[in-house]
C-alpha positions as CSV (number, residue, x, y, z in Angstrom):
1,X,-140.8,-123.9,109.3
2,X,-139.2,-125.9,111.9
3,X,-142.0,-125.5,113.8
4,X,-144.2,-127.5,111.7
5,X,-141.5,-129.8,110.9
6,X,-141.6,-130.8,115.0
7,X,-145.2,-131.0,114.6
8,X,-145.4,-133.4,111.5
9,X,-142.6,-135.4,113.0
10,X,-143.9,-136.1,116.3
11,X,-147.4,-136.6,115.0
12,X,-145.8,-139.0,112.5
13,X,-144.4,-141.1,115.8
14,X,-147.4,-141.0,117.0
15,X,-149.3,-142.5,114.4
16,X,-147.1,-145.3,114.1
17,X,-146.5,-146.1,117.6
18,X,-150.1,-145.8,118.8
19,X,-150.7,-149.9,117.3
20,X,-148.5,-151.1,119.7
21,X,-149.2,-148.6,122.1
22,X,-153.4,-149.4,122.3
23,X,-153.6,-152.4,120.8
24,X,-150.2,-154.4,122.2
25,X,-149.7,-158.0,120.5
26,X,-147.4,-160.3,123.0
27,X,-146.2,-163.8,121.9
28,X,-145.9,-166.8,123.8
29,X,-143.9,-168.2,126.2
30,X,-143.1,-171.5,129.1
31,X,-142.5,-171.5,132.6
32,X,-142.9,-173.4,135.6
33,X,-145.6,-173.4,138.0
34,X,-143.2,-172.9,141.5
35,X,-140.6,-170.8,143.0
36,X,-139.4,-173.1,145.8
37,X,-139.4,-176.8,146.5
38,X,-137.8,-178.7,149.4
39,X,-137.3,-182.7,149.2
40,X,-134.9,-184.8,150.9
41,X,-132.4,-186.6,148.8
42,X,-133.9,-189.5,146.7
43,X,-137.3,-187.9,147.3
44,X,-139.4,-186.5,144.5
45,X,-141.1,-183.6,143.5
46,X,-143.8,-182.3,140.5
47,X,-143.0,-178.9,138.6
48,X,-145.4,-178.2,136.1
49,X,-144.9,-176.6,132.9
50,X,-147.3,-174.0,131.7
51,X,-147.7,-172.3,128.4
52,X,-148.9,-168.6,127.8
53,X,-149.8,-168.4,124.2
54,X,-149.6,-164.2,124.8
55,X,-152.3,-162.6,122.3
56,X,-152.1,-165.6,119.6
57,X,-153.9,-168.7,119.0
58,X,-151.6,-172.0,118.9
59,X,-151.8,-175.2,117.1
60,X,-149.1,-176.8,118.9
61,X,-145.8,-176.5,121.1
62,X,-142.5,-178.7,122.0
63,X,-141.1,-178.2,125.2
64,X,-137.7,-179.3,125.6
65,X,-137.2,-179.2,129.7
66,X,-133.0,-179.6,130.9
67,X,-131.4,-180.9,133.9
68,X,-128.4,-181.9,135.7
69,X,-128.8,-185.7,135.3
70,X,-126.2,-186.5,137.9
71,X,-128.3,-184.9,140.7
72,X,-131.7,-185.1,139.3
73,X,-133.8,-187.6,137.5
74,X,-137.0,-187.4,135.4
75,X,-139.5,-190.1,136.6
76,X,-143.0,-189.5,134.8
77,X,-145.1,-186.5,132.8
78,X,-148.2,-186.2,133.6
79,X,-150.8,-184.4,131.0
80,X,-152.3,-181.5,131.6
81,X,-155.3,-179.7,130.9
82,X,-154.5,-177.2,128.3
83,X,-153.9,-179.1,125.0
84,X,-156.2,-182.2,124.2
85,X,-153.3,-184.8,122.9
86,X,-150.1,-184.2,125.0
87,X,-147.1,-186.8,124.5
88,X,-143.7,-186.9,126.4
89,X,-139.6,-188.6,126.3
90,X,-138.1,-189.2,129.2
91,X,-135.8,-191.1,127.8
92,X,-133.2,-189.0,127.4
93,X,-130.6,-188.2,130.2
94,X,-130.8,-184.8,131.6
95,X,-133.8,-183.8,129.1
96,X,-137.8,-183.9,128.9
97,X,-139.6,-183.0,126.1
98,X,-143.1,-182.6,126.1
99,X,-145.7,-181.6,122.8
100,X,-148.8,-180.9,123.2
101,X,-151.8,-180.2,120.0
102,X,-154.9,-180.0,119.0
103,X,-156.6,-182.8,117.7
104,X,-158.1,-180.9,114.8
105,X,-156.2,-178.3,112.7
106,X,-158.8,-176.1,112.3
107,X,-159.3,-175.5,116.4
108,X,-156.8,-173.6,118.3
109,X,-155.6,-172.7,122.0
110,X,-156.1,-169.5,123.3
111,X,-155.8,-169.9,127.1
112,X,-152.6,-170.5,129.5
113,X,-152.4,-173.4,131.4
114,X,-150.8,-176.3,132.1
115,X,-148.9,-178.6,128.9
116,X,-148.2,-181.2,131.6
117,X,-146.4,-181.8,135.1
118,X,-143.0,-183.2,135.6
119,X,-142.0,-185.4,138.7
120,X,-138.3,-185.3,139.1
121,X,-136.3,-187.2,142.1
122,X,-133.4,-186.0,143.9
123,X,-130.1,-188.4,143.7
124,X,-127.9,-186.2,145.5
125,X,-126.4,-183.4,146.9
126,X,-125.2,-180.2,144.3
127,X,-126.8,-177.2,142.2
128,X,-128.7,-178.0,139.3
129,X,-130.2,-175.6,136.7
130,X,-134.1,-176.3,135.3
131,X,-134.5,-174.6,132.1
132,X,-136.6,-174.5,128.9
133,X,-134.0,-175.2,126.1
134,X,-134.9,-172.5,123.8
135,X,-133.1,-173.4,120.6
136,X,-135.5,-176.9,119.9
137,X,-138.9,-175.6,121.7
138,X,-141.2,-173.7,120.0
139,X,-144.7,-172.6,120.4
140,X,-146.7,-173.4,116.9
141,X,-149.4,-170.3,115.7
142,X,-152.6,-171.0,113.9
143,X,-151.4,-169.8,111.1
144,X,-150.9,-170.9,107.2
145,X,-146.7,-170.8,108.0
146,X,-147.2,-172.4,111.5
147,X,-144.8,-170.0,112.8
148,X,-142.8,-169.8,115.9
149,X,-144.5,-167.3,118.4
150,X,-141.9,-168.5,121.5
151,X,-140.4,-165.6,123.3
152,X,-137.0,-166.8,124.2
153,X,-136.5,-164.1,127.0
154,X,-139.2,-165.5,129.2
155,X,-138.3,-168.8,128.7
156,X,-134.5,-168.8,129.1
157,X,-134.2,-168.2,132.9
158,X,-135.5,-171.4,134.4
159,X,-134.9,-172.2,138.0
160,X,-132.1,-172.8,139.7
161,X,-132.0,-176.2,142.3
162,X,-129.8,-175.9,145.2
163,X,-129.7,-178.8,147.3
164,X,-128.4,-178.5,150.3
165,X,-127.5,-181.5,152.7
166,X,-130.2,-183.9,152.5
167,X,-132.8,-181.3,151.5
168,X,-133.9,-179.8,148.1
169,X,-134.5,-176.6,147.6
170,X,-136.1,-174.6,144.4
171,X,-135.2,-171.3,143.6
172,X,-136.4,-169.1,140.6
């Protein structure tokens, strides 16, 4: 009897595993585009931000980008290719945010690429922190609730700036 009780309970896990075992689902998530980057002070540099929408189809996504303002500045976004409209605010110390969509609510993004390049300067010497703020950027599904898909543990490292002397360097 306990036998057969092994049998029906391991075929039981089986059965409701194997979904995610042959047929894995992954959500989406940021990151940037490079590991290290050396400037001299009062140089600048372009880190661009990429989206994977994992195995869903997005409408939309806000990236919210922080920084150490005292040793780095935010100077321009540049669109990328991935979403057709992309807008940006620079305009707030120590934060990018970048949104990218579709023009038309019944298309939808399916790829990974690039939401849109960031060109930061150096002001001076010290460690800084580049990371996606997770609690205001989300990554919209094409879906009837527009849900959140954003992984937060992909997104929550960042990179780390050390600047050292009169040269930059970028560290993930």
């Amino acid at each position: 009897m306990k036998k057969v009780l092994k049998i029906i309970l391991l075929l039981l896990i089986f059965f409701l595993s194997s979904p995610l075992l042959f047929n894995p689902a992954w959500a989406g998530f940021f990151k940037f585009d490079k590991t290290t980057v050396s400037v001299a002070n009062g140089e600048t540099f372009q880190i661009a931000v990429t989206v994977d929408p994992g195995s869903d189809a997005l409408n939309s996504v806000d990236a919210y980008v922080t920084f150490d303002s005292t040793v780095l500045k935010a100077t321009a976004v540049t669109a990328g290719s991935l979403f057709p409209t992309v807008s940006n605010d620079i305009s707030t110390s120590g934060k990018v945010y970048i949104a990218g969509m579709v023009n038309d609510p019944a298309s939808s993004i399916s790829a990974a690429g690039t939401l849109a390049t960031i060109t930061f300067q150096g002001l001076k010497d010290g460690s800084v922190t580049l990371a996606f703020d997770c609690n205001t950027s989300k990554i919209i599904k094409n879906d009837i609730n527009a849900s959140n898909v954003i992984v937060l543990k992909f997104a929550i490292p960042g990179m780390i700036l050390l600047i050292l002397g009169s040269v930059l360097r970028l560290v993930l």
